[in-house]
C-alpha positions as CSV (number, residue, x, y, z in Angstrom):
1,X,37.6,-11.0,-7.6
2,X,36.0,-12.2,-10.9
3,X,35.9,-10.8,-14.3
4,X,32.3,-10.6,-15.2
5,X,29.4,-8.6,-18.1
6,X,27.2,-6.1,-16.5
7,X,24.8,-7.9,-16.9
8,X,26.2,-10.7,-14.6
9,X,27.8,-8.0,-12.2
10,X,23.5,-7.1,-11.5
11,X,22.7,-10.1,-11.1
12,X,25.6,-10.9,-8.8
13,X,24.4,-7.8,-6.6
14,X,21.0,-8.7,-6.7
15,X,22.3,-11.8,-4.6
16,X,24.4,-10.0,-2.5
17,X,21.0,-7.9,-1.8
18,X,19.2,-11.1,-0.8
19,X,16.6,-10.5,-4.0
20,X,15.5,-14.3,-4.3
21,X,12.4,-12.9,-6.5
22,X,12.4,-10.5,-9.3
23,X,9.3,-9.6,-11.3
24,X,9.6,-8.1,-14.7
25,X,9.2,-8.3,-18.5
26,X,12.3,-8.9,-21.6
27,X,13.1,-7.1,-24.2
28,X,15.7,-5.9,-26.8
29,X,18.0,-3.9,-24.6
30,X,18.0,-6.1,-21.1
31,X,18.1,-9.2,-23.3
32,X,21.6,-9.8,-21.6
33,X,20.4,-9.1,-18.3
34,X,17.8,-12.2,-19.0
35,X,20.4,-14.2,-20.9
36,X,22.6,-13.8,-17.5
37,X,18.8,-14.7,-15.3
38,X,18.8,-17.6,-17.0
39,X,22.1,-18.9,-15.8
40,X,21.3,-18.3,-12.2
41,X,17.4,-19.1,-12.4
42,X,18.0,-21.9,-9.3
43,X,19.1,-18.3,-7.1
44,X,16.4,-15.8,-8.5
45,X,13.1,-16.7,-9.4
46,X,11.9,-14.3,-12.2
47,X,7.6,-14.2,-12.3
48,X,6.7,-13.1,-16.2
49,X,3.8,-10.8,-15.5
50,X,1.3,-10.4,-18.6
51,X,2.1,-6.5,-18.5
52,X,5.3,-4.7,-17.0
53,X,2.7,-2.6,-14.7
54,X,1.9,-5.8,-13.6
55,X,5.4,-6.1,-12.8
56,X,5.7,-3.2,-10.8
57,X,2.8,-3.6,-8.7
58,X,3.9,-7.2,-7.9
59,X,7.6,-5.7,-7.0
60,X,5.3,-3.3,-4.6
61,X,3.0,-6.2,-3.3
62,X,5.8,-8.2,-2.2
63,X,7.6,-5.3,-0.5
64,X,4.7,-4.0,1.0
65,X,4.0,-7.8,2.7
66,X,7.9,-8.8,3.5
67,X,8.9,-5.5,4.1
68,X,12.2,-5.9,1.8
69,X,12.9,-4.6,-1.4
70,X,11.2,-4.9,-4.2
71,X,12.7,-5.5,-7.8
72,X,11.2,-5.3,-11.2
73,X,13.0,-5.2,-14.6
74,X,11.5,-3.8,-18.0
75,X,13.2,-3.0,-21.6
76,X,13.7,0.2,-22.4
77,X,10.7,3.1,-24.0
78,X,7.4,1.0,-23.9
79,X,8.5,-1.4,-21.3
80,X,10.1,1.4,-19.0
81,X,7.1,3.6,-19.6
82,X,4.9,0.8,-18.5
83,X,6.5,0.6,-15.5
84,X,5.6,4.4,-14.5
85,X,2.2,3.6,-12.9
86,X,3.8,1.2,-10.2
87,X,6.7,3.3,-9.5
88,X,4.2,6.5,-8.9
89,X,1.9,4.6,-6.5
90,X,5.2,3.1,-4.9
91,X,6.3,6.8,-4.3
92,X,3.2,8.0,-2.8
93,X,2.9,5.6,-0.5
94,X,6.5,5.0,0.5
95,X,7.5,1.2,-0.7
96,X,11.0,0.3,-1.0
97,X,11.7,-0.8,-4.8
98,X,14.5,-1.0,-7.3
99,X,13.0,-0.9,-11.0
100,X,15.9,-1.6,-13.4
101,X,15.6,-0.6,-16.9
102,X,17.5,-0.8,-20.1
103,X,18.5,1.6,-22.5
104,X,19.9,1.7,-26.1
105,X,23.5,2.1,-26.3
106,X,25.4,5.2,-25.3
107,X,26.6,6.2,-28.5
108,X,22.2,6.1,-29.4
109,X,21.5,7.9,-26.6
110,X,19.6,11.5,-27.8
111,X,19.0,10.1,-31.5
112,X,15.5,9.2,-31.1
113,X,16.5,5.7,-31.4
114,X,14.1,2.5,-31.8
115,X,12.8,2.1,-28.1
116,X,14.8,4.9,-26.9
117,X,13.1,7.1,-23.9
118,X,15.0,9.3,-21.4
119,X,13.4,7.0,-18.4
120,X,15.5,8.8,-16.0
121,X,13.8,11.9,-16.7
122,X,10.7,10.7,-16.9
123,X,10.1,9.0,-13.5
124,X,12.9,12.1,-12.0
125,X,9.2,13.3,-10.0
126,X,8.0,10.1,-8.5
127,X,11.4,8.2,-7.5
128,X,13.4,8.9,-4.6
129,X,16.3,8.6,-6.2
130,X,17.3,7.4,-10.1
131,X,20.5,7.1,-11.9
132,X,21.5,5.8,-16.1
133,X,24.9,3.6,-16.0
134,X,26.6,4.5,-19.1
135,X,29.8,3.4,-17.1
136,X,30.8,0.1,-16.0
137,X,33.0,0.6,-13.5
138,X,30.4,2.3,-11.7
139,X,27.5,-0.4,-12.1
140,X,28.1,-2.5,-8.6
141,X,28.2,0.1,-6.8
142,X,25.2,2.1,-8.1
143,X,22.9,-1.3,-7.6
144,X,24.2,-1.3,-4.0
145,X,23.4,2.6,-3.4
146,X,20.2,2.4,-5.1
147,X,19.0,-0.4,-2.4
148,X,20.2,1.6,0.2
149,X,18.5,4.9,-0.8
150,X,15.3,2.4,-1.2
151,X,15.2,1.5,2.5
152,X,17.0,4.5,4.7
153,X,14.5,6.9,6.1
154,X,11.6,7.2,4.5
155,X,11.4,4.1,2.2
156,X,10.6,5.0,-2.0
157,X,11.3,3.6,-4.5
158,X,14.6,3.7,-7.0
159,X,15.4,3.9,-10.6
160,X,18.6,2.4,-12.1
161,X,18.2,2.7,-16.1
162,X,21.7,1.1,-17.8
163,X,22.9,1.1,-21.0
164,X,23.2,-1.9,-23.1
165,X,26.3,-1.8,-23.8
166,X,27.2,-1.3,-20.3
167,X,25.2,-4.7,-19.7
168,X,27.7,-6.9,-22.6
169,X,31.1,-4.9,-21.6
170,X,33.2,-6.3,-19.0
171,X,34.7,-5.3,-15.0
172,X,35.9,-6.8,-12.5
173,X,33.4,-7.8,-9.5
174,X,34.0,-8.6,-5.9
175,X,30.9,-9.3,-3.7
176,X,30.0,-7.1,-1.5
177,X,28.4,-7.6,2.4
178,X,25.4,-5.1,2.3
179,X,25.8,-2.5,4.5
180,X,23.2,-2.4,7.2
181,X,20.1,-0.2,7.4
182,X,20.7,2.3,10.2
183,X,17.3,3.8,11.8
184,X,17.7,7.3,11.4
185,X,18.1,8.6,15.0
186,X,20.3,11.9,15.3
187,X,17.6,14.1,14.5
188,X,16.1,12.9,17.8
189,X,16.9,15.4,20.0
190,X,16.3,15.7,23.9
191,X,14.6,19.0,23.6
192,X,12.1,18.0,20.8
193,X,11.8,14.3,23.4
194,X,10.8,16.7,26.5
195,X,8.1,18.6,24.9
196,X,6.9,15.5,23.7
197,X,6.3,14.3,27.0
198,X,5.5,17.8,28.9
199,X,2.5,17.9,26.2
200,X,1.8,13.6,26.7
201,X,1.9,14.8,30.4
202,X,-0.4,17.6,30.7
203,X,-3.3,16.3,28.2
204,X,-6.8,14.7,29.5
205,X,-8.0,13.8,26.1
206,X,-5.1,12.4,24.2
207,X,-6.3,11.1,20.8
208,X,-3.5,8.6,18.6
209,X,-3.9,8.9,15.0
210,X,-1.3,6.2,13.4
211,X,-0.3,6.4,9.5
212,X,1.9,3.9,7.4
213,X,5.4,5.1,8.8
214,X,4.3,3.1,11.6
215,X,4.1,0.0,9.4
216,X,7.4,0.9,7.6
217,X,8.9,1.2,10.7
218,X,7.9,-2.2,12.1
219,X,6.8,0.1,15.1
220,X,3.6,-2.0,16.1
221,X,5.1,-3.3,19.5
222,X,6.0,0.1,20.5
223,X,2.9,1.5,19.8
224,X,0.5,-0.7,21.3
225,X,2.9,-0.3,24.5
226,X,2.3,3.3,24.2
227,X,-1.1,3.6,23.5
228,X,-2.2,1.7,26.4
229,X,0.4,3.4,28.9
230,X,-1.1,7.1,28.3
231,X,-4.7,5.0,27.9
232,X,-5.3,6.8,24.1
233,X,-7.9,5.9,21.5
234,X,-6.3,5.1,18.4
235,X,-7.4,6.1,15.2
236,X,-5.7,4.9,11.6
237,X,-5.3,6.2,8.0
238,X,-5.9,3.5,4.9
239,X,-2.0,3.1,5.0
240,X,-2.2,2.6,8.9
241,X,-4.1,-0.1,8.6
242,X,-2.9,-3.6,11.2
243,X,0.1,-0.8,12.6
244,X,-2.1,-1.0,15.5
245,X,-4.2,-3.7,16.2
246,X,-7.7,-3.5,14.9
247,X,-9.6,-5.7,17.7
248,X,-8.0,-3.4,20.4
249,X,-10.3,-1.9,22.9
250,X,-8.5,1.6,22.1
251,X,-9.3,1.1,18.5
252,X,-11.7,3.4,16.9
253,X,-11.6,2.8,13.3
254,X,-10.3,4.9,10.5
255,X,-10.2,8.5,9.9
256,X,-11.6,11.2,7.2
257,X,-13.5,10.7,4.1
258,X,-15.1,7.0,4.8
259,X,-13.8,6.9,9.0
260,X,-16.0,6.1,11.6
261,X,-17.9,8.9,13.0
262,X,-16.1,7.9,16.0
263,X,-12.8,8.7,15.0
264,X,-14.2,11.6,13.6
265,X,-15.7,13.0,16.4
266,X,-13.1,11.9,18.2
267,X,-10.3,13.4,17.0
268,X,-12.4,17.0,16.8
269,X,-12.7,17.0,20.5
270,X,-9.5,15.8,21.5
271,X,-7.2,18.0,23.4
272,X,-3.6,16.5,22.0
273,X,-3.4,14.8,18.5
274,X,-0.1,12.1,18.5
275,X,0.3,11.6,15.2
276,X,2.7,8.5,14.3
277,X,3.8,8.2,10.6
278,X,1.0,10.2,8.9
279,X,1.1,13.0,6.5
280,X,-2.3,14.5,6.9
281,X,-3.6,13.5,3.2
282,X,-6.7,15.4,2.3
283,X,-8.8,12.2,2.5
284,X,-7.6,12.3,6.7
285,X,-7.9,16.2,6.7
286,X,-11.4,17.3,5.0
287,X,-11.4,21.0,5.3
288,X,-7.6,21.2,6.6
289,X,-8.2,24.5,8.0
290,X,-10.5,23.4,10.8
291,X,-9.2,19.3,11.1
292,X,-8.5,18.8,15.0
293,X,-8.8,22.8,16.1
294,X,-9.3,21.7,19.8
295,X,-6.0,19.8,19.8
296,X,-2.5,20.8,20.0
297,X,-0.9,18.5,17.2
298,X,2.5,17.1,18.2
299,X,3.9,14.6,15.0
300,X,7.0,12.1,15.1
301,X,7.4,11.2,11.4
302,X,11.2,10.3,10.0
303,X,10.3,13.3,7.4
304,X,10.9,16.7,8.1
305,X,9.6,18.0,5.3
306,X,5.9,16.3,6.3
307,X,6.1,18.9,9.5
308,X,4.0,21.6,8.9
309,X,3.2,20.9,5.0
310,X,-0.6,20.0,5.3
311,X,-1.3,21.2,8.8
312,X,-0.3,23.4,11.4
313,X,1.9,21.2,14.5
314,X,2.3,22.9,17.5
315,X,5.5,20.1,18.2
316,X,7.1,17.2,16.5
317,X,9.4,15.0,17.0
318,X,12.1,14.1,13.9
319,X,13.2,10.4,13.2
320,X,12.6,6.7,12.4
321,X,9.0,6.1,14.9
322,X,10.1,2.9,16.2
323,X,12.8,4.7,18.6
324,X,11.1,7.7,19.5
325,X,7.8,5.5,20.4
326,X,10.9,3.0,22.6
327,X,12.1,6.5,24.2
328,X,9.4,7.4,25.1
329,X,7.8,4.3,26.6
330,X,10.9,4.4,29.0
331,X,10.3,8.0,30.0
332,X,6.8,7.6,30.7
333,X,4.5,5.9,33.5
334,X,1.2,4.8,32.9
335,X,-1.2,7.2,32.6
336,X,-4.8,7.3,33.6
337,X,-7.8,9.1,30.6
338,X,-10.6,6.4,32.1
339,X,-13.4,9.4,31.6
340,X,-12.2,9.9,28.0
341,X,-11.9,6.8,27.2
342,X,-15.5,6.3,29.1
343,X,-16.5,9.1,26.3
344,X,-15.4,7.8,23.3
345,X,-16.6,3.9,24.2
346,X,-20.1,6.1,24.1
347,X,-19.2,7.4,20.8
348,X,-18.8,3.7,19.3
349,X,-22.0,2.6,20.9
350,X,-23.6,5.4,19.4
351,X,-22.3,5.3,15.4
352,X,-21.6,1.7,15.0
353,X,-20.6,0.8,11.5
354,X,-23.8,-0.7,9.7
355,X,-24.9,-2.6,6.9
356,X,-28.0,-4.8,5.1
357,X,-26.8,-8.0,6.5
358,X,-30.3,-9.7,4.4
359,X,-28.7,-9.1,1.4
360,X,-25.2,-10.0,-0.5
361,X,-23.6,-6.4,-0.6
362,X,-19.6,-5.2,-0.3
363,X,-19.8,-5.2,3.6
364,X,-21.2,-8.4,4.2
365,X,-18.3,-9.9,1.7
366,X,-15.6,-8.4,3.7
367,X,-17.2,-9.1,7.1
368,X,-17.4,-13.1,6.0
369,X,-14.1,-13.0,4.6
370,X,-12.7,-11.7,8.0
371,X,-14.8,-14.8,9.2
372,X,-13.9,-17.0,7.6
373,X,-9.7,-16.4,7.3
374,X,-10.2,-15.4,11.1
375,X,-8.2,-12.3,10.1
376,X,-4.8,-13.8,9.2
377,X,-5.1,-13.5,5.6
378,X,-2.9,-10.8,3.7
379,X,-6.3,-8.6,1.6
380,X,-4.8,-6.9,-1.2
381,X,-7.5,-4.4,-2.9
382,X,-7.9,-2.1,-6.3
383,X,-9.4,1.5,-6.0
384,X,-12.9,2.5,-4.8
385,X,-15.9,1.4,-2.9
386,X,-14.6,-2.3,-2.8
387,X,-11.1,-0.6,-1.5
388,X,-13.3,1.2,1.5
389,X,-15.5,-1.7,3.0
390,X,-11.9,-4.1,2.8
391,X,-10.7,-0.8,5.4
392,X,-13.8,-0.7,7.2
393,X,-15.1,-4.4,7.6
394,X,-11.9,-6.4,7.9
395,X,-10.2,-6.2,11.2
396,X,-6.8,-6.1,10.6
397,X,-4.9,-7.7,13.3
398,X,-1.0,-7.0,12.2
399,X,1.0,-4.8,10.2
400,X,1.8,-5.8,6.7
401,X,-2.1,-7.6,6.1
402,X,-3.7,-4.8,4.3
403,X,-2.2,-3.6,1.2
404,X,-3.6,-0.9,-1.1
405,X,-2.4,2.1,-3.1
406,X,-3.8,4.9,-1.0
407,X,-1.9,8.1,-1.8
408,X,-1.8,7.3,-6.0
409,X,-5.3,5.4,-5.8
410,X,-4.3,3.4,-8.7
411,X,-7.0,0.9,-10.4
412,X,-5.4,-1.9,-11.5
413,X,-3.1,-2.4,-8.4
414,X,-4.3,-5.2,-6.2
415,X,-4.0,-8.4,-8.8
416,X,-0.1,-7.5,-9.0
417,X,0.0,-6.7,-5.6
418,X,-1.7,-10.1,-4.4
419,X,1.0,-11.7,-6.8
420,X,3.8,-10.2,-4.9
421,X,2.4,-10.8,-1.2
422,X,1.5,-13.9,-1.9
423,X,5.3,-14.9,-3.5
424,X,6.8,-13.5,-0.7
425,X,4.3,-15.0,2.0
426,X,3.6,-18.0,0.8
427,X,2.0,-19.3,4.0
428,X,-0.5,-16.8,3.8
429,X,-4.0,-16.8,2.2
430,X,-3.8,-13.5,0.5
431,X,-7.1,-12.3,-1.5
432,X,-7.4,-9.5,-3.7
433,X,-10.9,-7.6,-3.7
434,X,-11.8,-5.8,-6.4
435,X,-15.0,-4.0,-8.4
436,X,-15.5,-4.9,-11.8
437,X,-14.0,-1.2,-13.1
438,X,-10.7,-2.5,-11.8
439,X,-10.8,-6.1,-12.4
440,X,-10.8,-5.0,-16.3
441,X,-8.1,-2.7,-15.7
442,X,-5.3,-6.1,-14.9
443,X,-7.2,-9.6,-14.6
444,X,-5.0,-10.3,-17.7
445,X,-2.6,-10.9,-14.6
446,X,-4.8,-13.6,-13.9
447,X,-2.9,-15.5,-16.5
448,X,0.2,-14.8,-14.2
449,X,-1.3,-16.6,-11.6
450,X,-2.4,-19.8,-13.7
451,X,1.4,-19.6,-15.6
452,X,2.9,-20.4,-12.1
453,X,0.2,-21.6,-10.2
454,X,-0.4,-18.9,-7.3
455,X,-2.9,-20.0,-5.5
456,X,-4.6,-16.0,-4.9
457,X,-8.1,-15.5,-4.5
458,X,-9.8,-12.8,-6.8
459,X,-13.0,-11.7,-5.6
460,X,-14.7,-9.2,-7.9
461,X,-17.5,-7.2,-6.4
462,X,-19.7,-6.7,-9.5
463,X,-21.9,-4.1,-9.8
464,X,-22.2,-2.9,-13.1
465,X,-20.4,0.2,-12.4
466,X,-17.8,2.6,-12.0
467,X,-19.2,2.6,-7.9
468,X,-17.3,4.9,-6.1
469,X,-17.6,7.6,-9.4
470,X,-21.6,6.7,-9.2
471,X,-21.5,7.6,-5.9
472,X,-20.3,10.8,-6.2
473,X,-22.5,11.3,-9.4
474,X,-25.7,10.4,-6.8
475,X,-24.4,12.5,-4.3
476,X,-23.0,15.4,-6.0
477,X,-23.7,15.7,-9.5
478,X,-27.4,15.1,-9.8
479,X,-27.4,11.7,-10.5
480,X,-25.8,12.7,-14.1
481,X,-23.9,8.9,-14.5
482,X,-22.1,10.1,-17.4
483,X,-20.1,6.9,-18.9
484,X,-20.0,4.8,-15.5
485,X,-22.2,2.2,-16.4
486,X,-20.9,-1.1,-17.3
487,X,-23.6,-3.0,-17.9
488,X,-22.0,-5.0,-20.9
489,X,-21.9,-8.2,-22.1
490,X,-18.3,-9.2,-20.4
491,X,-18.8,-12.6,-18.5
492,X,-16.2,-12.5,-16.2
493,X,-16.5,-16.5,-15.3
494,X,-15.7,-17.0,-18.8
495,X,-13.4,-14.6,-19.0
496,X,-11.4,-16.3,-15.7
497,X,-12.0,-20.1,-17.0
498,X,-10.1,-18.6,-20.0
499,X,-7.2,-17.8,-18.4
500,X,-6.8,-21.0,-16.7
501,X,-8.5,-20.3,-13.2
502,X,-11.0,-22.0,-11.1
503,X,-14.2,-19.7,-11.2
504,X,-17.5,-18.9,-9.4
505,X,-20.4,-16.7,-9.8
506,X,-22.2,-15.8,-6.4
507,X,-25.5,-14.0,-6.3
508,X,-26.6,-14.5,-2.7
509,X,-25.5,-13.8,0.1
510,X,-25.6,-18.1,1.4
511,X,-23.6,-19.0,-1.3
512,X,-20.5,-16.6,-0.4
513,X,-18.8,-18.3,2.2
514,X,-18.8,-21.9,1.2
515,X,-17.3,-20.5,-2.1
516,X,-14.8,-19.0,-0.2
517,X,-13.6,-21.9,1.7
518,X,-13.2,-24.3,-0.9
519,X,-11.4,-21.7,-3.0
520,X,-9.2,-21.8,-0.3
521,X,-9.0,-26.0,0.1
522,X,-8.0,-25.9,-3.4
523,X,-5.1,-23.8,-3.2
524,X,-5.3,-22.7,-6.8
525,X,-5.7,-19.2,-8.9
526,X,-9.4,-18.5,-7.8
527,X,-11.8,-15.8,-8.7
528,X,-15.3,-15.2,-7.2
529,X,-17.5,-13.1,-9.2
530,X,-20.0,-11.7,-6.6
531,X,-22.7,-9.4,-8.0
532,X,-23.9,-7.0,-6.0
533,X,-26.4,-3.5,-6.2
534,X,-25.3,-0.8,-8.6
535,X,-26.6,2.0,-5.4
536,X,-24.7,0.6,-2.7
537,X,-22.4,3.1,-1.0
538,X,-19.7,3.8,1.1
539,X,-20.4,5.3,4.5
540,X,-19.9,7.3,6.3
541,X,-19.0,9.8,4.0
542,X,-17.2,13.2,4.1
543,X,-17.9,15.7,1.2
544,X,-14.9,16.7,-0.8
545,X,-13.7,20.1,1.3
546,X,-15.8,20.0,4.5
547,X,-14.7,19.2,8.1
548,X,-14.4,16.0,9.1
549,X,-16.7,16.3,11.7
550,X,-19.4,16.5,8.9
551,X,-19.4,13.1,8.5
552,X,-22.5,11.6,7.3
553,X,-24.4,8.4,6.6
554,X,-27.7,7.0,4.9
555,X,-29.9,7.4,7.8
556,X,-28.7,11.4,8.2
557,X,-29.8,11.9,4.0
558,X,-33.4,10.7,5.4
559,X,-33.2,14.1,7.6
């Protein structure tokens, strides 16, 4: 036992948590929390981001590829507020984080004081769990529950907002062996296990649709093993993506708004809908009302409160996926749905996923870059159409290589993100793809990059425009492009070079891919400006409210 400031007694935690990266941004009141980094800067690399949102996404990005904790840090009011962005999309899409703020002193708490914000109360709706230390005796062990709370169940992410004077008085400290993370099994139970299998049993056109509590889960083995025992197609959401492998034969692609018409149709006409990890977002549902209506639904999902909340189940199962996909497996022999399967191979024949390959466009740049990185690279994205053809046209071979905010859809996301993954996978190539709305929205992070040298790949899809807005504007709003155009004088070569990066402009469609691999031999900050058409769109395409099995694409608008 030891005698040591607060702010030493969090750093000293952070250790005992295994943190060996933190990303974040100083200030007044953590400015001992920094002073006390600095002594232990050879344990705990800090990354300065050029914005504390920054911050947060790369605390996300690096959770979201290791599949440990995340930690940012931020001063208190502006630089906790900043933070509120990355916490939200963390929340919505279940990554395990710690942001720890700083706050004036206790006796200037509720005075309006210089930098003073109740961050606690602010971010109460989008963390799992936060807490303000006004007490030292209770600071260790508050660090070690909010990591705890971050990773048990359903991951999320966790507040801890302490005073300053909290961070200069002093406590004793003893470390602490982290307790371990316990899958959350008692809520299996036999009964809910039997109907599972009764329903598994007795179905002829089974139908797998897989969400990102399979990747939290690390469930990938056990789900491949099931899928091909009961011989199921297999269908994804964006946060699904690489939970099952995406050059499988049972691989259909993903479903709702931009899926495959094969997963749409698919999942329509099955009989029995397993649903692993997924909470039935509107963008999987379309018209909720009549999504799957030909299927009995039966859901394992460690979330109770996900049963029943966006559609009707007719069974579930309750509890961390991993073990109910392993119990199951050992109940069950293999299974034979050759006819169905027979069906749905016809289905992929007949809606292949299509694009101009004459021309440079969106697909054709995800399509090389799964050529050319053989699909082992970690692809981090921003929000939109680029965000769509990196699901459709990359095929993601394992769990933790796609990496996108799906349930916030926050712009601004993927350069952080690609920061994080990349720092925490440093054997990886990890590219970030972008449209030029976003890139504005954080390429200041490109000066992140350059500050440490990641070597991350930027490639910017440039078309002038807010693109996924425009295409709703063509396709729903009578091509009214009210304030979506972009067409501006920012030169975003310049604008890279600036910052400190190696950058390229691509126009055609030949000069992509030799671009691409020497960005990669040079294992520096990269960005690759490609400019593409301001009317290319995402398809297939659901409109906002209908059935899923409305999907569409170009060659149906020629009806």
């Amino acid at each position: 036992m030891k005698t040591l400031n607060g702010a030493e007694i969090v750093i000293e935690c952070l250790k005992e948590q295994g943190v060996d990266t933190v990303f974040g941004y100083p200030g007044g009141t953590i400015l001992n929390i920094y002073d006390a980094l600095y002594k232990h800067q050879d344990e705990i690399t800090h990354i300065l981001t050029s914005h504390e949102q920054g911050a947060a996404h790369a605390a996300d990005g690096y959770a979201r590829a290791t599949g440990r904790v995340g930690v940012c840090l931020a001063t208190s009011g502006p630089g906790a507020t900043n933070l509120v962005t990355g916490i939200a999309t963390a929340f919505m899409d279940s990554i395990p984080m710690v942001a720890i703020t700083c706050n004036v002193a206790v006796n200037l708490l509720g005075r309006d004081s210089f930098q003073e914000v109740d961050i606690a109360g602010v971010t109460m709706p989008i963390t799992k769990y936060n807490f303000i230390v006004k007490d030292i005796t209770k600071l260790a062990d508050t660090i070690r529950r909010a990591f705890q709370i971050a990773q048990t169940g359903r991951p999320g992410p966790v507040l801890v907002d302490i005073t300053k004077d909290v961070t200069a008085s002093t406590y004793d400290y003893e470390y602490q062996t982290p307790e371990p993370i316990k899958r959350q099994e008692d809520t299996i139970t036999e009964e809910d296990l039997e109907t599972a299998l009764h329903l598994i049993r007795k179905s002829q056109k089974p139908y797998i649709f897989v969400g990102g509590g399979a990747v939290a889960a690390n469930a990938s083995e056990e789900l491949f093993a099931f899928a091909h025992k009961i011989q199921a197609p297999v269908a994804d959401s964006l946060m699904g993506k690489g939970a099952f492998n995406g050059t499988d034969e049972l691989y259909t692609g993903m479903v709702g708004m931009h899926g495959t018409k094969t997963s749409n149709f698919g999942i329509t006409e099955c009989d029995l809908l397993i649903v692993v990890g997924a909470r039935f977002s509107d963008r999987v549902t379309g018209n909720a009302a009549k999504f799957a209506k030909r299927a009995k639904i039966l859901q394992f999902d460690v979330d109770p409160a996900e049963i029943n909340k966006n559609v009707k189940t007719y069974a579930s199962v309750i509890g961390d996926v991993k073990v109910i996909l392993k119990k199951l497996n050992a109940r069950l022999d293999p299974i034979n749905h050759e006819e169905w399967l027979a069906h749905i191979d016809r289905l992929k024949d007949m809606y292949p996923m299509r694009f101009d390959k004459s021309i440079l466009t969106g697909p054709c740049i995800i399509e090389k870059i799964y050529e050319v990185t053989q699909g082992d690279a970690i692809i981090t994205t921003e929000v939109g159409q680029h965000q769509m053809w990196a699901a459709q046209f990359y095929q993601y071979k394992y769990p933790r290589s796609f990496i996108s905010s799906g349930g916030l859809g926050t712009m601004g996301y993927g350069l952080g993100a690609s920061l994080g993954a990349k720092l925490g996978c440093k054997d990886k190539v990890v590219i970030n793809v972008a449209g030029d709305g976003c890139f504005r929205m954080n390429m200041n992070e490109i000066a992140t990059a350059t500050r440490y040298n990641i070597p991350i790949i930027q490639v910017v899809l440039n078309n002038q425009v807010l693109g996924m807005v425009r295409q709703w504007q063509t396709l729903f709003y009578g091509k009214r492009y009210s304030h979506t155009v972009l067409n501006d004088r920012v030169d975003f070569v310049k604008v890279a070079e600036g910052l400190g990066a190696k950058a390229y402009r691509v126009t055609s469609k030949e000069e992509f891919e030799p671009v691409l691999r020497e960005a990669i031999e040079l294992n520096v900050p990269v960005v690759i400006e490609c400019q593409i058409h301001c009317d290319d769109k995402v398809f297939p395409m659901v409109s906002p409210g209908a059935p899923i099995q409305d999907a569409f694409d170009a060659d149906d608008l020629k009806i």
